[in-house]
C-alpha positions as a Markdown table, in Angstrom:
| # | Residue | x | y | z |
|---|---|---|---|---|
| 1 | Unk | 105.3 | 95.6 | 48.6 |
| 2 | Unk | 108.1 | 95.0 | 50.8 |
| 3 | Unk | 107.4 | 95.2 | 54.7 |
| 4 | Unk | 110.5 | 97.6 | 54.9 |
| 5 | Unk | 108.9 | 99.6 | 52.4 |
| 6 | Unk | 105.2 | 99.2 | 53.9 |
| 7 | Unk | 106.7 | 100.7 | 57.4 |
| 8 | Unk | 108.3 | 103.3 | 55.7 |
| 9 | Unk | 105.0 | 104.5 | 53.9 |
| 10 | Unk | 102.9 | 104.0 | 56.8 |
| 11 | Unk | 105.6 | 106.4 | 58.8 |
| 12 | Unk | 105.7 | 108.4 | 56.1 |
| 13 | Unk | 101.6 | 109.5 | 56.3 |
| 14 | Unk | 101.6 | 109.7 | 59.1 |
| 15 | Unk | 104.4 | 112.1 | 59.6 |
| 16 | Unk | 102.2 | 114.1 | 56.4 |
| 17 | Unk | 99.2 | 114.2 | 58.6 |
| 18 | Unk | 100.5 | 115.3 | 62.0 |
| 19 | Unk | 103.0 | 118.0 | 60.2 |
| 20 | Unk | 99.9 | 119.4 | 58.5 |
| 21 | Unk | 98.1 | 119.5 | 62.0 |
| 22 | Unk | 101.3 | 121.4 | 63.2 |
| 23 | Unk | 101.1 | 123.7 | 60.6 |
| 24 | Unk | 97.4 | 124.8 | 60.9 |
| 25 | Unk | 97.7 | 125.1 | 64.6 |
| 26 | Unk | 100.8 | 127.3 | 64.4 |
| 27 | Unk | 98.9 | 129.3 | 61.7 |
| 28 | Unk | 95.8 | 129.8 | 63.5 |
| 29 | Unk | 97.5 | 130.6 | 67.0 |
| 30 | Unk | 100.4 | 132.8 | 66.3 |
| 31 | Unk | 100.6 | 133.3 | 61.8 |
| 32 | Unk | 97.4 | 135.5 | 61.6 |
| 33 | Unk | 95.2 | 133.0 | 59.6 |
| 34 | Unk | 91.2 | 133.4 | 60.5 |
| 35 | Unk | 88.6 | 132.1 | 59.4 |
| 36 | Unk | 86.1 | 133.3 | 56.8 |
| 37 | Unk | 83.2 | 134.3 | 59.9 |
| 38 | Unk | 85.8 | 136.5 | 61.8 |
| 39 | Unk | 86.8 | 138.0 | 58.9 |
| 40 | Unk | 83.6 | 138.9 | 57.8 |
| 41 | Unk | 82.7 | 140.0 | 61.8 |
| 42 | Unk | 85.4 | 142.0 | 61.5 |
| 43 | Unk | 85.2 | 143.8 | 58.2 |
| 44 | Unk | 81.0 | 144.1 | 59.4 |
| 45 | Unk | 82.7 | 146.1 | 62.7 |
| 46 | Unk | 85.0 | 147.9 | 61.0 |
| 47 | Unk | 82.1 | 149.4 | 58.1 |
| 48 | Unk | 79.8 | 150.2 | 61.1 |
| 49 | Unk | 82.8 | 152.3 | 62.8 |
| 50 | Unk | 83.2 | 154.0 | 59.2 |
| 51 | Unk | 79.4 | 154.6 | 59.3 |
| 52 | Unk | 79.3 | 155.7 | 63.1 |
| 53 | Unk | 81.5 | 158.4 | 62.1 |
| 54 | Unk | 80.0 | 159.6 | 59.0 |
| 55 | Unk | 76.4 | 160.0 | 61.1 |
| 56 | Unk | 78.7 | 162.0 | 64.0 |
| 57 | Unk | 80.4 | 164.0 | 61.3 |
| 58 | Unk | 76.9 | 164.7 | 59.6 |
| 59 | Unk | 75.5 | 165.7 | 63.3 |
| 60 | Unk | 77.9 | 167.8 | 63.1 |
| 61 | Unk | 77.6 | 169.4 | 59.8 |
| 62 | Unk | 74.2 | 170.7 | 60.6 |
| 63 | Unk | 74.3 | 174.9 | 61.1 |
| 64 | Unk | 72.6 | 174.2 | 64.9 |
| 65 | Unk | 74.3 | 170.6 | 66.2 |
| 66 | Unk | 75.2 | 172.6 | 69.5 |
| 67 | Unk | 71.3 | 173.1 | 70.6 |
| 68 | Unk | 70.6 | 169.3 | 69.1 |
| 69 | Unk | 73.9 | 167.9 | 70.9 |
| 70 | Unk | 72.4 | 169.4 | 73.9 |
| 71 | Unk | 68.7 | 168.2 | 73.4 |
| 72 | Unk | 70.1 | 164.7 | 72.8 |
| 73 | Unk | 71.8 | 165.2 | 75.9 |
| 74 | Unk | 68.7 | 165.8 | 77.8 |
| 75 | Unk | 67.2 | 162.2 | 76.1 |
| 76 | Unk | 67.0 | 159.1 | 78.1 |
| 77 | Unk | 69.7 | 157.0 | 77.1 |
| 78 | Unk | 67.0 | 154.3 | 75.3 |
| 79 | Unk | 65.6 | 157.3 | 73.4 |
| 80 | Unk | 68.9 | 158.8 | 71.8 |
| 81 | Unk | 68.9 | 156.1 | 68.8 |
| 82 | Unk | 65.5 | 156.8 | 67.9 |
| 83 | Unk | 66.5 | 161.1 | 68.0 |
| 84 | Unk | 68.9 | 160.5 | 65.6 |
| 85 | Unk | 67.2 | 158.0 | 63.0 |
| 86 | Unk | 64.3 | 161.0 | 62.8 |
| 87 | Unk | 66.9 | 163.4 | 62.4 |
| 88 | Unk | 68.4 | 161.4 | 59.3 |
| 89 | Unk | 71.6 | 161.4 | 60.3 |
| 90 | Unk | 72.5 | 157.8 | 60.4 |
| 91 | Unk | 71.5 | 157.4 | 56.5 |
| 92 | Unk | 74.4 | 157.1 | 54.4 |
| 93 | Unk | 74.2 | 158.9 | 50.7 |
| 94 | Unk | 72.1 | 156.8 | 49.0 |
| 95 | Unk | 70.7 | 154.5 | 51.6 |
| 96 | Unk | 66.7 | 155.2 | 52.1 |
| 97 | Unk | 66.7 | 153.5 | 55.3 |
| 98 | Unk | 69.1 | 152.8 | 57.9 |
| 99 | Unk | 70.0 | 149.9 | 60.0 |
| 100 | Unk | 69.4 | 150.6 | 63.6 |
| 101 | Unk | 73.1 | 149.8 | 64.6 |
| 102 | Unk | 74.7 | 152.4 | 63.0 |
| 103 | Unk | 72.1 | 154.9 | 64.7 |
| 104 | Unk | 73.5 | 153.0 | 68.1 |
| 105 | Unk | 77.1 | 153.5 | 67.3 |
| 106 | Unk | 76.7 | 156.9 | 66.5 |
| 107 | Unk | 75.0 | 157.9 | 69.9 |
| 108 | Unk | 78.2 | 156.3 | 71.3 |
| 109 | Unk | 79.9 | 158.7 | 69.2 |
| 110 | Unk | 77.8 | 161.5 | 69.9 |
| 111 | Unk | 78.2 | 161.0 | 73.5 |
| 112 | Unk | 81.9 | 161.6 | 73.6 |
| 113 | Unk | 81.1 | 164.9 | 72.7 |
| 114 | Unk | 77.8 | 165.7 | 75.1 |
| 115 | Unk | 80.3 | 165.0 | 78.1 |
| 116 | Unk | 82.9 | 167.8 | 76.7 |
């Protein structure tokens, strides 16, 4: 190979390398790439949000949620979660047991409404 030619290849990689380092940097920091962890933290945030409101919404389906809105009220703050895994309200339709963070989420939810 030709030194001219060597130079030129050598310049040439090199140029391949840093314009690929460009290109992820640019598409991490401003072109809305992520990687496949904060996806999947954010779909996990965005299912318990879904779940949170389904528990509020069944709270709220019950015939007397005003008395139990007011009980849960009168809880301390530590004891709310555990109120509404007995009452069942954090299970989803199918689900035989829930996970303690959507019964956390949905106190959060439920307290919204305790301070109306």
């Amino acid at each position: 190979m030709k030194p001219e030619t060597a130079g030129k290849v050598k310049y040439g990689v090199w140029g391949l390398i840093l314009g690929a380092i460009i290109v992820m940097i640019i598409g991490f920091a401003w072109g809305g790439w992520s990687t496949k962890g904060s996806t999947q933290k954010t779909a996990d945030e965005a299912v318990l949000a879904s779940q949170a409101a389904i528990c509020v919404a069944q709270f709220m389906k019950q015939p007397e949620h005003e008395g139990k809105l007011k009980e849960l009220g009168e809880l301390d703050s530590y004891r709310r979660a555990e109120f509404v895994e007995t009452g069942g309200w954090d299970k989803m339709p199918g689900q035989e047991k829930a996970d303690s963070a959507v019964a956390q989420a949905c106190v959060k939810g439920l307290e919204v409404l305790i301070k109306k």
